[in-house]
PDB file as gemmi writes it, atoms N, CA and C in Angstrom:
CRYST1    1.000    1.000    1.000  90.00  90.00  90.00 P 1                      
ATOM      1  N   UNK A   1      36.326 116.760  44.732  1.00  0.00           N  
ATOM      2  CA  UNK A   1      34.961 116.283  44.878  1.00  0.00           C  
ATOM      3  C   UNK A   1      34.011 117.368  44.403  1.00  0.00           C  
ATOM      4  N   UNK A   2      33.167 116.778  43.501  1.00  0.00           N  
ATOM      5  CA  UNK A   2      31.934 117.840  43.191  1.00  0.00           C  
ATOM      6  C   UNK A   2      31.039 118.034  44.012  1.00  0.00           C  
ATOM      7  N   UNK A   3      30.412 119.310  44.463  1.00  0.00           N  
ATOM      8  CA  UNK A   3      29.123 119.527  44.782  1.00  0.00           C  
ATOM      9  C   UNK A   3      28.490 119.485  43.998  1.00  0.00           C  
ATOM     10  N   UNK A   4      26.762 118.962  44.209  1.00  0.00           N  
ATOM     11  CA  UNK A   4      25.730 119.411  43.485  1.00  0.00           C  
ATOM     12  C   UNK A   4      24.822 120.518  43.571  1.00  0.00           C  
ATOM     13  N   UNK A   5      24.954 121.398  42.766  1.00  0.00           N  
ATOM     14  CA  UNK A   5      24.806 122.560  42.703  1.00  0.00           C  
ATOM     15  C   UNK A   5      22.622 122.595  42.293  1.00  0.00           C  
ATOM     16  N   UNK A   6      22.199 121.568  42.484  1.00  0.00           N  
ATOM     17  CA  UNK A   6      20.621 121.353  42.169  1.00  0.00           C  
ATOM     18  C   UNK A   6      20.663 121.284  40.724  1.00  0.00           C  
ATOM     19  N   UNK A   7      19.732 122.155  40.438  1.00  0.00           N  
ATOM     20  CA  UNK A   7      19.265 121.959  38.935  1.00  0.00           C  
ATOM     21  C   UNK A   7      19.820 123.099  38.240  1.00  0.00           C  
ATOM     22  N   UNK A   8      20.427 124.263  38.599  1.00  0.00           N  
ATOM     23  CA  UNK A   8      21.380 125.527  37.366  1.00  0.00           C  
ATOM     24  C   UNK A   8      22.421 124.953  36.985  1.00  0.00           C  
ATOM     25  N   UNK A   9      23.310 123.804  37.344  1.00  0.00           N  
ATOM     26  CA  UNK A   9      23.820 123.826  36.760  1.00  0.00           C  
ATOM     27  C   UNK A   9      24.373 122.387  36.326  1.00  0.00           C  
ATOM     28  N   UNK A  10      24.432 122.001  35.066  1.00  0.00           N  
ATOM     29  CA  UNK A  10      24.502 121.019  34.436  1.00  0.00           C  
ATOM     30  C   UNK A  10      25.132 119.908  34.792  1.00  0.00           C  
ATOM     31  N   UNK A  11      26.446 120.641  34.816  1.00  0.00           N  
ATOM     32  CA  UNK A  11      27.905 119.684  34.407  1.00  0.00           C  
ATOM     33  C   UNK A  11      28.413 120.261  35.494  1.00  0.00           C  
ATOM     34  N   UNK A  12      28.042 119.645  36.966  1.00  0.00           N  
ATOM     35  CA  UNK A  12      29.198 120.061  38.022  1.00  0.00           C  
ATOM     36  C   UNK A  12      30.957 119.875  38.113  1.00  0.00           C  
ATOM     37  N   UNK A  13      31.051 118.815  37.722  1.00  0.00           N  
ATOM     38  CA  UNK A  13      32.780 118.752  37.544  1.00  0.00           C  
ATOM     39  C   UNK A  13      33.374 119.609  37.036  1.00  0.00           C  
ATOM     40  N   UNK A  14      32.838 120.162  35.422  1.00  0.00           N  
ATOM     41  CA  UNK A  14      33.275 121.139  34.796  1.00  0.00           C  
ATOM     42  C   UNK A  14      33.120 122.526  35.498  1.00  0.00           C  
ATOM     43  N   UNK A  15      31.974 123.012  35.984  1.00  0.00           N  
ATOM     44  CA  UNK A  15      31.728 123.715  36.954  1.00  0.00           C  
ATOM     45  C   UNK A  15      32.725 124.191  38.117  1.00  0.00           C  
ATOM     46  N   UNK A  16      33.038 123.266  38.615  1.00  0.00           N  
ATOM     47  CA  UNK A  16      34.303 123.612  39.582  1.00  0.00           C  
ATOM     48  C   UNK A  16      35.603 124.014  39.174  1.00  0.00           C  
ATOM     49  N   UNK A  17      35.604 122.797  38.115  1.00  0.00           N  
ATOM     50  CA  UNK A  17      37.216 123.115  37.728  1.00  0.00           C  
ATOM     51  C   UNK A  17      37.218 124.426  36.950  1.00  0.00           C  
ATOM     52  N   UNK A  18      36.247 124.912  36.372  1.00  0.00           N  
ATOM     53  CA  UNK A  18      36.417 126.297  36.176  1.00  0.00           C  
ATOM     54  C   UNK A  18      36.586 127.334  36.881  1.00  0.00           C  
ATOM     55  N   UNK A  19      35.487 127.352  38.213  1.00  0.00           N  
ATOM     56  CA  UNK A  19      35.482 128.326  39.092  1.00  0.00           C  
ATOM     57  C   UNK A  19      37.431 127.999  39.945  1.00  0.00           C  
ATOM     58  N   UNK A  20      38.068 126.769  39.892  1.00  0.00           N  
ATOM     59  CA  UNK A  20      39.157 126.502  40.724  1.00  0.00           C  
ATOM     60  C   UNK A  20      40.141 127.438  39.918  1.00  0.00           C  
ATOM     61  N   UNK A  21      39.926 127.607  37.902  1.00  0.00           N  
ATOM     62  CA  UNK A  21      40.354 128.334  37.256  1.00  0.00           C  
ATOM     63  C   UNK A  21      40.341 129.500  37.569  1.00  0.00           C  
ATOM     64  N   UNK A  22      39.717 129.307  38.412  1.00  0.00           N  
ATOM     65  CA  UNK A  22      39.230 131.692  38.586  1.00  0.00           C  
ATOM     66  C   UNK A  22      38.264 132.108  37.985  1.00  0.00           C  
ATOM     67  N   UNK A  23      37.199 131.244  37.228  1.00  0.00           N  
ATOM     68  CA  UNK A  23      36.287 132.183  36.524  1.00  0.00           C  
ATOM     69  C   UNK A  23      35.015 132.478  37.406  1.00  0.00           C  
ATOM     70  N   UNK A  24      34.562 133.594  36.810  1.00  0.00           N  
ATOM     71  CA  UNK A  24      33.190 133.830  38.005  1.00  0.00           C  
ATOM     72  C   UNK A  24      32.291 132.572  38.146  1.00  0.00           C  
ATOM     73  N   UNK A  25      31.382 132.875  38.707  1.00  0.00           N  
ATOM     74  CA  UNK A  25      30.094 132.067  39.032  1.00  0.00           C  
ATOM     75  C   UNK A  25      29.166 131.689  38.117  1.00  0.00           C  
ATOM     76  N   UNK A  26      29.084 133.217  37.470  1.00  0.00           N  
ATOM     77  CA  UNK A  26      28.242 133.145  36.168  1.00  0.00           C  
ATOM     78  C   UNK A  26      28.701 132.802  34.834  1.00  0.00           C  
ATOM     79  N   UNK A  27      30.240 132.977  34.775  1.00  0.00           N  
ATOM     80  CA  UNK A  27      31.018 132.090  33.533  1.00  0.00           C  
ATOM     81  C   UNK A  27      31.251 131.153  33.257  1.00  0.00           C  
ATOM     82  N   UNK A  28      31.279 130.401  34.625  1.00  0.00           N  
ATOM     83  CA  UNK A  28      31.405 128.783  35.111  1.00  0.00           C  
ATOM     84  C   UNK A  28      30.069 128.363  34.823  1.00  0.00           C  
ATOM     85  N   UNK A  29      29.333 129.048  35.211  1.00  0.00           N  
ATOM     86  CA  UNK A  29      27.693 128.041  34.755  1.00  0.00           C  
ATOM     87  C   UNK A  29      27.139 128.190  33.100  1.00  0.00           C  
ATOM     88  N   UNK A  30      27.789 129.338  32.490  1.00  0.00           N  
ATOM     89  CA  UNK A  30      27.108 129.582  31.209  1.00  0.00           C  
ATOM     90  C   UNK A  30      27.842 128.594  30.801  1.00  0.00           C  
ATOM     91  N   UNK A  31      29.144 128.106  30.884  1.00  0.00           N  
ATOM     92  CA  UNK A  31      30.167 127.543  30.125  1.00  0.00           C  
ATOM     93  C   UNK A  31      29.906 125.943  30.286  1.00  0.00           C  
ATOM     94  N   UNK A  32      29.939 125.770  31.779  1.00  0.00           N  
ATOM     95  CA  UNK A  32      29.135 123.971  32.026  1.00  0.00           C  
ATOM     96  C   UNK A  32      27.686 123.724  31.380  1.00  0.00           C  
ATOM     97  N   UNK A  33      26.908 124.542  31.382  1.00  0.00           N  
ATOM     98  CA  UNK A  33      25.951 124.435  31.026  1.00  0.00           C  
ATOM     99  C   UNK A  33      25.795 124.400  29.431  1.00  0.00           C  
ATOM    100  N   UNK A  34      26.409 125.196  28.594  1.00  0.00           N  
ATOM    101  CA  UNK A  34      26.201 125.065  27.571  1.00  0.00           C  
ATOM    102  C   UNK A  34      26.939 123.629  26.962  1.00  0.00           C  
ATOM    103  N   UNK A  35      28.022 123.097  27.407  1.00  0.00           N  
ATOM    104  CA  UNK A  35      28.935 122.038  27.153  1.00  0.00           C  
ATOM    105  C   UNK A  35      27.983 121.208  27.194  1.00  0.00           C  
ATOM    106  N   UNK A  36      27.275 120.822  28.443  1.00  0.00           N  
ATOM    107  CA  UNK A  36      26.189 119.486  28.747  1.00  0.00           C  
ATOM    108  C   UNK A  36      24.571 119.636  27.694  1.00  0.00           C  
ATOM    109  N   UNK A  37      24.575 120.812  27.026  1.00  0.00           N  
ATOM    110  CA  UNK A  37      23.547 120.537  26.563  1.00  0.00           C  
ATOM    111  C   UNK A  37      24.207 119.982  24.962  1.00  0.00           C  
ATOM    112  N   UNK A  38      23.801 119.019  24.672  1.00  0.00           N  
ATOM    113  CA  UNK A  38      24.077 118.249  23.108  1.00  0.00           C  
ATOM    114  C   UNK A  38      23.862 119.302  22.129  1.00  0.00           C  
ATOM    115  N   UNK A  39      23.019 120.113  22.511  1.00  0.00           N  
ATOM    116  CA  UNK A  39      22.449 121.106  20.692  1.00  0.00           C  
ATOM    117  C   UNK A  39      23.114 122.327  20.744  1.00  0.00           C  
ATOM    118  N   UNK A  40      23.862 122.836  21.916  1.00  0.00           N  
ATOM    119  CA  UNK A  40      24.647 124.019  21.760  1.00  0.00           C  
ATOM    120  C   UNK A  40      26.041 123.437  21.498  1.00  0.00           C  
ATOM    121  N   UNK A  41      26.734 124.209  20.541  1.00  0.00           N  
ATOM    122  CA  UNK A  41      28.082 124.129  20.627  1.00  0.00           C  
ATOM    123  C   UNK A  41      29.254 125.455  20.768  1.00  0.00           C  
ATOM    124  N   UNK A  42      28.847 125.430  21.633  1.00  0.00           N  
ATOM    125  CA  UNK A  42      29.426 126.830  22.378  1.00  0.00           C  
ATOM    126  C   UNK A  42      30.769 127.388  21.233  1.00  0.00           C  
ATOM    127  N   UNK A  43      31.892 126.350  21.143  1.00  0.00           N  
ATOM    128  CA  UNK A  43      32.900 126.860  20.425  1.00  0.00           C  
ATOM    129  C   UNK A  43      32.685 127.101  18.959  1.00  0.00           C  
ATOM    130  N   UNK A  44      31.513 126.885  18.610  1.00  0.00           N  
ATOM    131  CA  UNK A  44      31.193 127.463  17.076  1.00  0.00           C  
ATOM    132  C   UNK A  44      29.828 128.206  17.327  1.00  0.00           C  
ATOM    133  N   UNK A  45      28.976 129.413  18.079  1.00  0.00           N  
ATOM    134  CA  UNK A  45      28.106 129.898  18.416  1.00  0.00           C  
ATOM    135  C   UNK A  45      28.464 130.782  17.909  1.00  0.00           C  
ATOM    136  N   UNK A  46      29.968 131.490  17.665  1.00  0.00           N  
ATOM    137  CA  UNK A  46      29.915 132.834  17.386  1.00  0.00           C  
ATOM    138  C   UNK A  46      29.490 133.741  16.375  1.00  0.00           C  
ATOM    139  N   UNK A  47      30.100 134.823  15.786  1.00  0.00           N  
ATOM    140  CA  UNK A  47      29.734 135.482  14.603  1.00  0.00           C  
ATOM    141  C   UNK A  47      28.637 136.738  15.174  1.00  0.00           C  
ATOM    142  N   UNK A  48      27.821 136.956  16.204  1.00  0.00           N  
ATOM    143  CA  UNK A  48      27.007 138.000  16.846  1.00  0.00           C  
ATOM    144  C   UNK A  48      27.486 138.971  16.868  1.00  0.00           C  
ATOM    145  N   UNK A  49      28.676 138.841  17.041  1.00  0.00           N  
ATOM    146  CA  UNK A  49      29.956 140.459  17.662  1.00  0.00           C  
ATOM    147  C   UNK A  49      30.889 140.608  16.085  1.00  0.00           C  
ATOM    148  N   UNK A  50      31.390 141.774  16.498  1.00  0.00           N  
ATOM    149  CA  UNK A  50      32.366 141.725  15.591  1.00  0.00           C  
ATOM    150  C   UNK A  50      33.416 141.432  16.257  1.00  0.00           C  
ATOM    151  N   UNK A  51      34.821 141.186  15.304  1.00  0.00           N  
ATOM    152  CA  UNK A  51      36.084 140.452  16.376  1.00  0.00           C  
ATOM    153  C   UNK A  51      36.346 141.853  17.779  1.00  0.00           C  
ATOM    154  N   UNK A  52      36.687 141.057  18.386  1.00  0.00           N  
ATOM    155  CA  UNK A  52      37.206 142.063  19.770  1.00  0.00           C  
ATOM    156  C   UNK A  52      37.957 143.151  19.235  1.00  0.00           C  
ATOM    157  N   UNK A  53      38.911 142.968  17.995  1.00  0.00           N  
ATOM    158  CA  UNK A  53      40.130 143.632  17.433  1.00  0.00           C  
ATOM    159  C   UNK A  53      39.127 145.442  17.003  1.00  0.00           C  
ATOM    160  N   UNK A  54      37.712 144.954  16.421  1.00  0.00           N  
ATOM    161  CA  UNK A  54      36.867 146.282  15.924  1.00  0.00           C  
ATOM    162  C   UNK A  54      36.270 146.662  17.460  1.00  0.00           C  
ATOM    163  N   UNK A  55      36.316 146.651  18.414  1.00  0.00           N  
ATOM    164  CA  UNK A  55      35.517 147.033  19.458  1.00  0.00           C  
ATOM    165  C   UNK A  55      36.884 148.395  20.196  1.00  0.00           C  
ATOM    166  N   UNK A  56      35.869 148.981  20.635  1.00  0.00           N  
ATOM    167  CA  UNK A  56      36.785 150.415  21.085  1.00  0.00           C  
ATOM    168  C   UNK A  56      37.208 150.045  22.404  1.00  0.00           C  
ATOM    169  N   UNK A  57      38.562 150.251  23.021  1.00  0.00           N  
ATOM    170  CA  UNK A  57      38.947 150.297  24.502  1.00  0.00           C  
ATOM    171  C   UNK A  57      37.751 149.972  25.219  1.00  0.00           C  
ATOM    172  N   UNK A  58      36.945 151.295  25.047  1.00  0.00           N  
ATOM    173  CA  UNK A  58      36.174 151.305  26.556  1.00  0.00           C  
ATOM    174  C   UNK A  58      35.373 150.008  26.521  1.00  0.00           C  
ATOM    175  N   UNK A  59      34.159 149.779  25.566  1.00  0.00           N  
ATOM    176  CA  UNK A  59      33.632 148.381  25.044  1.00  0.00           C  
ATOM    177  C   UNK A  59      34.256 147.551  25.290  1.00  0.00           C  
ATOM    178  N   UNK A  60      35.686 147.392  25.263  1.00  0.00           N  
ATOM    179  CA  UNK A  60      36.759 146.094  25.650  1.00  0.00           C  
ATOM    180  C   UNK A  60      36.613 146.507  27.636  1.00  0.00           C  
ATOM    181  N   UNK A  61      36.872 146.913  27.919  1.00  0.00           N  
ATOM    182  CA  UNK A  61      36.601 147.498  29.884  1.00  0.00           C  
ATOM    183  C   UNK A  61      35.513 147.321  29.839  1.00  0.00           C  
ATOM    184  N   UNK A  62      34.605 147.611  29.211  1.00  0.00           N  
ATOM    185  CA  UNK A  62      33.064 147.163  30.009  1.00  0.00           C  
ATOM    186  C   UNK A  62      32.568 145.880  29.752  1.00  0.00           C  
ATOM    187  N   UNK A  63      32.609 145.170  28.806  1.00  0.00           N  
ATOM    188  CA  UNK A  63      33.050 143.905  28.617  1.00  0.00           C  
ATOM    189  C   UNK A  63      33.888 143.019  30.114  1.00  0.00           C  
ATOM    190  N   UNK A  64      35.108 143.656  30.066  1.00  0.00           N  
ATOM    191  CA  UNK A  64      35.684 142.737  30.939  1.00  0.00           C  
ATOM    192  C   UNK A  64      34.968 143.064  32.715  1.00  0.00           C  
ATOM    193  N   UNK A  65      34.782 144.245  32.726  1.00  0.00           N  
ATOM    194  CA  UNK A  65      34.197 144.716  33.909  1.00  0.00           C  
ATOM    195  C   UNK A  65      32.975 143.298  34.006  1.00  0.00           C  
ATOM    196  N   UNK A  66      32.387 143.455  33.121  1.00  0.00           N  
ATOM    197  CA  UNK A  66      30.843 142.223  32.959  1.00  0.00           C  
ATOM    198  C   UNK A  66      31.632 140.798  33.468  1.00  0.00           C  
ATOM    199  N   UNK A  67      32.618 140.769  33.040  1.00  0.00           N  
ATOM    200  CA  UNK A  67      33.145 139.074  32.994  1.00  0.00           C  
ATOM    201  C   UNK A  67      34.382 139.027  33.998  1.00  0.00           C  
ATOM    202  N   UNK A  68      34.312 140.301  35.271  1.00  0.00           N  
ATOM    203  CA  UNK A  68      35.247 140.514  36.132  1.00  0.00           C  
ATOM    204  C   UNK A  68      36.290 140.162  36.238  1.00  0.00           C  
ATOM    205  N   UNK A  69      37.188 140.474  35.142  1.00  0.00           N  
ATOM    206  CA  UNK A  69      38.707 140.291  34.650  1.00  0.00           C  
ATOM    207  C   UNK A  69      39.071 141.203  36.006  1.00  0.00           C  
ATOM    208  N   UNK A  70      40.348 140.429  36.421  1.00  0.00           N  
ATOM    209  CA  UNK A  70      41.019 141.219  37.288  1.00  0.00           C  
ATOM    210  C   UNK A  70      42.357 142.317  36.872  1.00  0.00           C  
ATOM    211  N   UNK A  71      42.202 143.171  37.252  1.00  0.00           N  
ATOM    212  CA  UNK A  71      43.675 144.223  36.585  1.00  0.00           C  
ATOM    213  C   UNK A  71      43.173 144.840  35.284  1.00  0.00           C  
ATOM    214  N   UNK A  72      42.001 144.912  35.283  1.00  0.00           N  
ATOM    215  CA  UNK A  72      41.449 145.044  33.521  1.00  0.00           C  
ATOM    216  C   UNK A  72      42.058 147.005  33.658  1.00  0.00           C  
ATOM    217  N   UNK A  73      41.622 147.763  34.226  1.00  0.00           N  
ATOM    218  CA  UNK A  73      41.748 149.214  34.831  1.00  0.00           C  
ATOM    219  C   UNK A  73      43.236 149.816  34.124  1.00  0.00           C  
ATOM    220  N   UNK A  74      44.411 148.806  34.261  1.00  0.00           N  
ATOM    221  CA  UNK A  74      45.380 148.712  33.745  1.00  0.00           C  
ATOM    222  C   UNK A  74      45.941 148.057  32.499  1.00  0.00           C  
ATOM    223  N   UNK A  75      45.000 147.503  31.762  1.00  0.00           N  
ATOM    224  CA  UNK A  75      45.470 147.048  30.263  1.00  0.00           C  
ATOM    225  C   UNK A  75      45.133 148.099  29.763  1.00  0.00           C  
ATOM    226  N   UNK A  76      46.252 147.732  28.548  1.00  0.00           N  
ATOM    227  CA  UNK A  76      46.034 148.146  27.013  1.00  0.00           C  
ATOM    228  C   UNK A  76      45.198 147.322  26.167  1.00  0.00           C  
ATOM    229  N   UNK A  77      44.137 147.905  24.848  1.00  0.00           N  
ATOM    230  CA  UNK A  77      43.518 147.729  24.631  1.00  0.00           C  
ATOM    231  C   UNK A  77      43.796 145.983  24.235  1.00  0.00           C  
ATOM    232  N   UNK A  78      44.615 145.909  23.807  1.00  0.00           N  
ATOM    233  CA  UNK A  78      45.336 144.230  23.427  1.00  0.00           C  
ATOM    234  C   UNK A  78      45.305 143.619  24.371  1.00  0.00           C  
ATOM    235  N   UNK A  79      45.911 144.204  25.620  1.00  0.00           N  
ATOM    236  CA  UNK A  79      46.033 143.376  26.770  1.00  0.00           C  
ATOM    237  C   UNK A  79      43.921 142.823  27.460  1.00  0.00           C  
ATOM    238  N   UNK A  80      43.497 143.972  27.051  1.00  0.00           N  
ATOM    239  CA  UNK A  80      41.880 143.444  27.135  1.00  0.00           C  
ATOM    240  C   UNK A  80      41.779 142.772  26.316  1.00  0.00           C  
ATOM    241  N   UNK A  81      41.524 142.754  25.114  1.00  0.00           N  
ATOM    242  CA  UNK A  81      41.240 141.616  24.348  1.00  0.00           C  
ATOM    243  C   UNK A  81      41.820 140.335  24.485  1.00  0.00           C  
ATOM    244  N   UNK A  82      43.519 140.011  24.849  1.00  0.00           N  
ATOM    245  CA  UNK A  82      43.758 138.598  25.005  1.00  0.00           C  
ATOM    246  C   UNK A  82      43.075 138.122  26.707  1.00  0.00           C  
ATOM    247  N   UNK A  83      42.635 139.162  27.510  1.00  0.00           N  
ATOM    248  CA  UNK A  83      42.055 138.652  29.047  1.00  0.00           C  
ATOM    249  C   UNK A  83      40.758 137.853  28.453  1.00  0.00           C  
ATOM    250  N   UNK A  84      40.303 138.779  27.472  1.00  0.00           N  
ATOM    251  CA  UNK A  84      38.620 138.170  27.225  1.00  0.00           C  
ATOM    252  C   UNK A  84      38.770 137.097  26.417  1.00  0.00           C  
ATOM    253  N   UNK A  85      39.740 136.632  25.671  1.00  0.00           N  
ATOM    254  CA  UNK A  85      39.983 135.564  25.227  1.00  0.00           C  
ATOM    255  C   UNK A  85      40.471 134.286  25.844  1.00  0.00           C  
ATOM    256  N   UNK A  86      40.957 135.402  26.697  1.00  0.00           N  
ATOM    257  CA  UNK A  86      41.495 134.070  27.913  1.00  0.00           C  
ATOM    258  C   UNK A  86      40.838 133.046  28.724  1.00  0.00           C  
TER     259      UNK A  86                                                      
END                                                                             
């Protein structure tokens, strides 16, 4: 069953089943939210960054630190990049 979360956030169903995924609060709402709006298309937005593959270790940890990957402290730089992909 969905809650309604008021007006932040869009697409409650999606919303949950993300957060039931494990993702934060704030990943779950950027992610429902952008889905329910018609003019974003989240899975083709990119190109801003360069691939994860050019970003240094630490940039890959502070990154995941932002998007509270769990066990991040203990990857290798690969092992960060497939979490943030994950």
């Amino acid at each position: 069953m969905t809650k309604n979360h008021a007006n932040s956030i869009k697409d409650d169903k999606l919303y949950e089943d993300l957060r039931e995924d494990g993702m934060s609060k704030e990943k779950a709402a950027r992610i429902s939210n952008a889905r329910a709006n018609p003019d974003m298309h989240p899975s083709r937005k990119g190109g801003k960054q360069p691939p994860y593959e050019d970003w240094t270790k630490d940039a890959l940890y502070e990154r995941a630190q932002e998007l509270e990957v769990e066990g991040r402290s203990d990857m290798t730089k690969d092992q960060l990049i497939d979490a943030l992909r994950g």
